[in-house]
C-alpha positions as a Markdown table, in Angstrom:
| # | Residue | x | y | z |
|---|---|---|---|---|
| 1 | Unk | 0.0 | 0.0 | 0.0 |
| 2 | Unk | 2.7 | 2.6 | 0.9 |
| 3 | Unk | 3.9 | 2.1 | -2.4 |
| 4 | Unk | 0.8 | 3.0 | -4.3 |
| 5 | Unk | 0.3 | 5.8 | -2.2 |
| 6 | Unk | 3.9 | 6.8 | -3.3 |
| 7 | Unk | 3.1 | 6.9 | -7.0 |
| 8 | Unk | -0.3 | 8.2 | -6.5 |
| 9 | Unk | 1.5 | 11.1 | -4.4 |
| 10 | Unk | 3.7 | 11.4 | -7.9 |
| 11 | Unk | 1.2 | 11.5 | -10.0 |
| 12 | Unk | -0.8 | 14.5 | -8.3 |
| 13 | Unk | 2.5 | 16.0 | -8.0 |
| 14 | Unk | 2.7 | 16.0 | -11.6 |
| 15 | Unk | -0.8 | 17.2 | -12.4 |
| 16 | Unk | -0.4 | 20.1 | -10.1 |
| 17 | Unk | -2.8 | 18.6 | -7.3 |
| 18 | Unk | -0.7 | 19.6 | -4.8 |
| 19 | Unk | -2.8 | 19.3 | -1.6 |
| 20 | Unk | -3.6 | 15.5 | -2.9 |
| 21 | Unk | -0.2 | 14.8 | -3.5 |
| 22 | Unk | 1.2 | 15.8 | 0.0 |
| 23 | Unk | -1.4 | 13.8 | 1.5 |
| 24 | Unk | -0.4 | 11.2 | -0.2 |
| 25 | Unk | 3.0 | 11.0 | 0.0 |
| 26 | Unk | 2.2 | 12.0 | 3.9 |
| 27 | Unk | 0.3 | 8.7 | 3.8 |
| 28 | Unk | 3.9 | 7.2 | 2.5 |
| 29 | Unk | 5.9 | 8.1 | 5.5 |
| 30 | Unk | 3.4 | 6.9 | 7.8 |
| 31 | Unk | 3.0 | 3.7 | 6.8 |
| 32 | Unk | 7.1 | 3.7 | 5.4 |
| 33 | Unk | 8.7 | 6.1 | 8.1 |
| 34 | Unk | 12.1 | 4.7 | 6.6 |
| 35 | Unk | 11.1 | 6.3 | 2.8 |
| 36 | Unk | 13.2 | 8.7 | 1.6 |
| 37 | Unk | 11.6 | 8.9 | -1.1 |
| 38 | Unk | 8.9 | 9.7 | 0.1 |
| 39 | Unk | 10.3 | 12.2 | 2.8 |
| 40 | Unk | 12.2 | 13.8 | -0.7 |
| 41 | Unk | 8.4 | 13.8 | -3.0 |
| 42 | Unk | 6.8 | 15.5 | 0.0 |
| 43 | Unk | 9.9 | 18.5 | 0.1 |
| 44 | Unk | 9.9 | 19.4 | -3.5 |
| 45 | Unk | 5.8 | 19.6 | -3.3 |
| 46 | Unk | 6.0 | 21.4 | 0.1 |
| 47 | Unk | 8.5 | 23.5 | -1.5 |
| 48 | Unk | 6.5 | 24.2 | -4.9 |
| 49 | Unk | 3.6 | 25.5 | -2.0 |
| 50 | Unk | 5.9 | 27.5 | -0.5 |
| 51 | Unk | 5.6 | 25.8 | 2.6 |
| 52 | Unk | 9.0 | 26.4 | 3.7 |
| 53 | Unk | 8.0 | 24.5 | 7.1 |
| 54 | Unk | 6.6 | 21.5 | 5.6 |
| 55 | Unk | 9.9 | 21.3 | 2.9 |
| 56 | Unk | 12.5 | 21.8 | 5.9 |
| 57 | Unk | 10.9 | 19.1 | 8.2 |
| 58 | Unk | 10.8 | 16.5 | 5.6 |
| 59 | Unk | 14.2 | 17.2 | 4.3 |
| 60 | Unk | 15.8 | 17.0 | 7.4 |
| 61 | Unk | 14.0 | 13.9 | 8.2 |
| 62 | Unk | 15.5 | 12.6 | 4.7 |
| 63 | Unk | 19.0 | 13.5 | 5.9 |
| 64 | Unk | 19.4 | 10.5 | 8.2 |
| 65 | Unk | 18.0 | 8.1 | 5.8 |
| 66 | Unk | 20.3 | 8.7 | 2.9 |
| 67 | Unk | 24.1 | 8.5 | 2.0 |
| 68 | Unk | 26.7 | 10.8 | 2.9 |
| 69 | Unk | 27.3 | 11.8 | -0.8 |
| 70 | Unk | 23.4 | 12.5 | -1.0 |
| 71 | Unk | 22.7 | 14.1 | 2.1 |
| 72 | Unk | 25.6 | 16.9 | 0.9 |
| 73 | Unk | 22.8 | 17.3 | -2.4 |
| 74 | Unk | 20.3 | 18.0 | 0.0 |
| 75 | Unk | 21.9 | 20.8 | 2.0 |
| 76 | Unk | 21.7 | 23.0 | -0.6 |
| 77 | Unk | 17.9 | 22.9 | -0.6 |
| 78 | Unk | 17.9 | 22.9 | 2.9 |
| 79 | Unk | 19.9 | 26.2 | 2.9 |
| 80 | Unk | 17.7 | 27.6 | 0.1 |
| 81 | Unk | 14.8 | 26.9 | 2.3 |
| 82 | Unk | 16.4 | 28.4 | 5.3 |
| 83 | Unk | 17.3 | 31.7 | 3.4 |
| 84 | Unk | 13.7 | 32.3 | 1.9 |
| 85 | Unk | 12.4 | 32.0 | 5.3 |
| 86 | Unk | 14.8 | 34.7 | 6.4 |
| 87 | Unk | 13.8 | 36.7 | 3.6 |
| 88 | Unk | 10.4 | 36.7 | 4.5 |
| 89 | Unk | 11.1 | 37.7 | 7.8 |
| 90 | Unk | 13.3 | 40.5 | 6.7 |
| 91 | Unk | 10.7 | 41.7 | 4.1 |
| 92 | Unk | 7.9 | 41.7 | 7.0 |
| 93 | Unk | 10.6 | 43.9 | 9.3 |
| 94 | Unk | 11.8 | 41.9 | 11.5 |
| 95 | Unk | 15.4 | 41.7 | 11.4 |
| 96 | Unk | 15.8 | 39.7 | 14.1 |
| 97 | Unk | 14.4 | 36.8 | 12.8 |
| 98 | Unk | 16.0 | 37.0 | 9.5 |
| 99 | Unk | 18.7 | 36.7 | 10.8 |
| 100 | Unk | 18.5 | 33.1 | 12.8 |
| 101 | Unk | 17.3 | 31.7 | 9.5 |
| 102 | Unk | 20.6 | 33.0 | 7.3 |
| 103 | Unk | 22.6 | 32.0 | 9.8 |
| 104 | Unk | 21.0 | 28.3 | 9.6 |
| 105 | Unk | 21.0 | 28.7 | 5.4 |
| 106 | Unk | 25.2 | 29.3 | 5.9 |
| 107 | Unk | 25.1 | 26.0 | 8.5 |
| 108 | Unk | 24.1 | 23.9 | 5.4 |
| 109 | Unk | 25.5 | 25.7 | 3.1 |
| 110 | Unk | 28.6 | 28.3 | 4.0 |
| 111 | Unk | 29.2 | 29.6 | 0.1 |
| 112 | Unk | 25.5 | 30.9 | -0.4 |
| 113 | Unk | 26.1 | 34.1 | -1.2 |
| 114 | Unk | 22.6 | 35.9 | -1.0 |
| 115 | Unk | 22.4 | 34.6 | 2.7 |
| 116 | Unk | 25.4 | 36.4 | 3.0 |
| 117 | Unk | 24.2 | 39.4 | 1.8 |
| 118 | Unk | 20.7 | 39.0 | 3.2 |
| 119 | Unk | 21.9 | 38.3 | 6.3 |
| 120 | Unk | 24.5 | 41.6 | 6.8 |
| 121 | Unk | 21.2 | 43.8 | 5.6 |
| 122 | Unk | 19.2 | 41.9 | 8.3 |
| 123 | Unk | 21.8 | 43.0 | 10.8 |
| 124 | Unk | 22.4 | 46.3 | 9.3 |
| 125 | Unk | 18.4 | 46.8 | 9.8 |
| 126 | Unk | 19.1 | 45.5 | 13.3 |
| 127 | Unk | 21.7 | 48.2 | 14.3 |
| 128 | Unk | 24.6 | 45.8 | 14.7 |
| 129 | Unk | 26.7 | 47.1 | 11.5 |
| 130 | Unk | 30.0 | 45.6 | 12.7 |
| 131 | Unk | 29.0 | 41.9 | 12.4 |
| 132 | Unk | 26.9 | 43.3 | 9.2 |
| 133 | Unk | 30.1 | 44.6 | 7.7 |
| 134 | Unk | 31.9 | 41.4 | 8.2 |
| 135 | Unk | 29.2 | 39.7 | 6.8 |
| 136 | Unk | 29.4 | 41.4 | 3.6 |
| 137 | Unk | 33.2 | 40.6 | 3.6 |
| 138 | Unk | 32.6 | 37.2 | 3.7 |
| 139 | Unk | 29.9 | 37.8 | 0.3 |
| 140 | Unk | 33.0 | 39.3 | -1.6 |
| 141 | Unk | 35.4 | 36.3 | -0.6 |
| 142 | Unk | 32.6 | 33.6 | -1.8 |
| 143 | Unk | 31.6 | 35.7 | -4.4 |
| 144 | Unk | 33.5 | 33.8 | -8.0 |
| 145 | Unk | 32.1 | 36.4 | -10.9 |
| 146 | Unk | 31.2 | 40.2 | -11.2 |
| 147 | Unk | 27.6 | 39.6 | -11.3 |
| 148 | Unk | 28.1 | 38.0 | -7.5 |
| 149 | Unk | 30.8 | 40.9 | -6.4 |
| 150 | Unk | 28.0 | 43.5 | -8.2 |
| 151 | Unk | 25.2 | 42.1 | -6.0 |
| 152 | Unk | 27.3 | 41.9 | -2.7 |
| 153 | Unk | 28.1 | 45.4 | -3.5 |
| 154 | Unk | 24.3 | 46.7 | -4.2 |
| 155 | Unk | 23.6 | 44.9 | -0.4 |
| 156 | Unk | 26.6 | 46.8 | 1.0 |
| 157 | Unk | 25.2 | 50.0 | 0.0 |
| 158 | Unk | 22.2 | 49.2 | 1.2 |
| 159 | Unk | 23.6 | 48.6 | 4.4 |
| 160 | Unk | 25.7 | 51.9 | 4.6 |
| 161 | Unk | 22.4 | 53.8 | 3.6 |
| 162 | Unk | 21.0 | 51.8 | 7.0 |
| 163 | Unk | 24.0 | 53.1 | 8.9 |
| 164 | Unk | 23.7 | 57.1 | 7.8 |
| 165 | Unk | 20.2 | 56.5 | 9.1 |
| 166 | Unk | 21.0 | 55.1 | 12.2 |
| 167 | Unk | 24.0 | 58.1 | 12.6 |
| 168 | Unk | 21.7 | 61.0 | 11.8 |
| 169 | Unk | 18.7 | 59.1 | 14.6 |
| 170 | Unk | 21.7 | 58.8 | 16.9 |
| 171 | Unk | 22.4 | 62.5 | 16.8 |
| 172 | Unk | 18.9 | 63.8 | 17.5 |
């Protein structure tokens, strides 16, 4: 049965039903808890939802049910996930936040550039420029081409336009 409920999970993934098919492949991992398939279906469909939640719990349930060599294949989703939460959180205004969630993305995945950058804005928006500023230093060492180095330097900016804000508050 887990197995039909696998493909059946597929299939709705495919057509687009994406409630049906997380139920589905839900149905999987409780009747399979060792799946990893299953555990991987229901992350790319949680992640097409944009239910960064739902994606991160089943990926990090897959991590401990797969290979060394695959589970490094799966960080880089984890950290992608991690990193659009943060950027939710700094897009609602609270810096704070963002900035747990970057600091996971760089756990999983320490060369991700725009949690680099996203995360020295979040701390730039929190006050706390020096970390911010090293931060951004880090972007520019990971950073491999000029469209990378261009982008680390637009969030730089940004975060010295945060900073002249916070000087000219500090001096009223």
């Amino acid at each position: 049965p887990d197995v039909g409920h696998y493909k059946l999970g597929l299939e709705f993934w495919r057509e687009g039903r994406l409630e049906e098919a997380m139920s589905e492949l839900s149905r999987t991992i409780a009747l399979t808890p060792a799946s990893r398939d299953a555990y991987l279906g229901l992350a790319a469909v949680a992640a097409r939802k944009t239910d960064w939640e739902a994606a991160l719990w089943a990926y990090t349930r897959c991590l401990s049910q797969v290979t060394p060599e695959r589970a490094a294949a799966v960080h880089p989703l984890i950290a992608e996930l991690y990193l659009e939460m943060g950027n939710q959180h700094l897009m609602d205004g609270d810096p704070a936040a963002a900035i747990l969630y970057y600091e996971q993305a760089l756990s999983y995945q320490p060369s991700l550039i725009h949690a680099h950058v996203n995360l020295g804005l979040a701390l730039a928006h929190a006050g706390d420029f020096d970390p911010a500023f090293v931060a951004f230093s880090q972007a520019l060492r990971e950073a491999a081409d000029e469209q990378r180095q261009t982008a680390v330097r637009n969030g730089l900016a940004r975060a010295y336009v945060a900073l002249g804000r916070h000087d000219v508050e500090m001096r009223r």
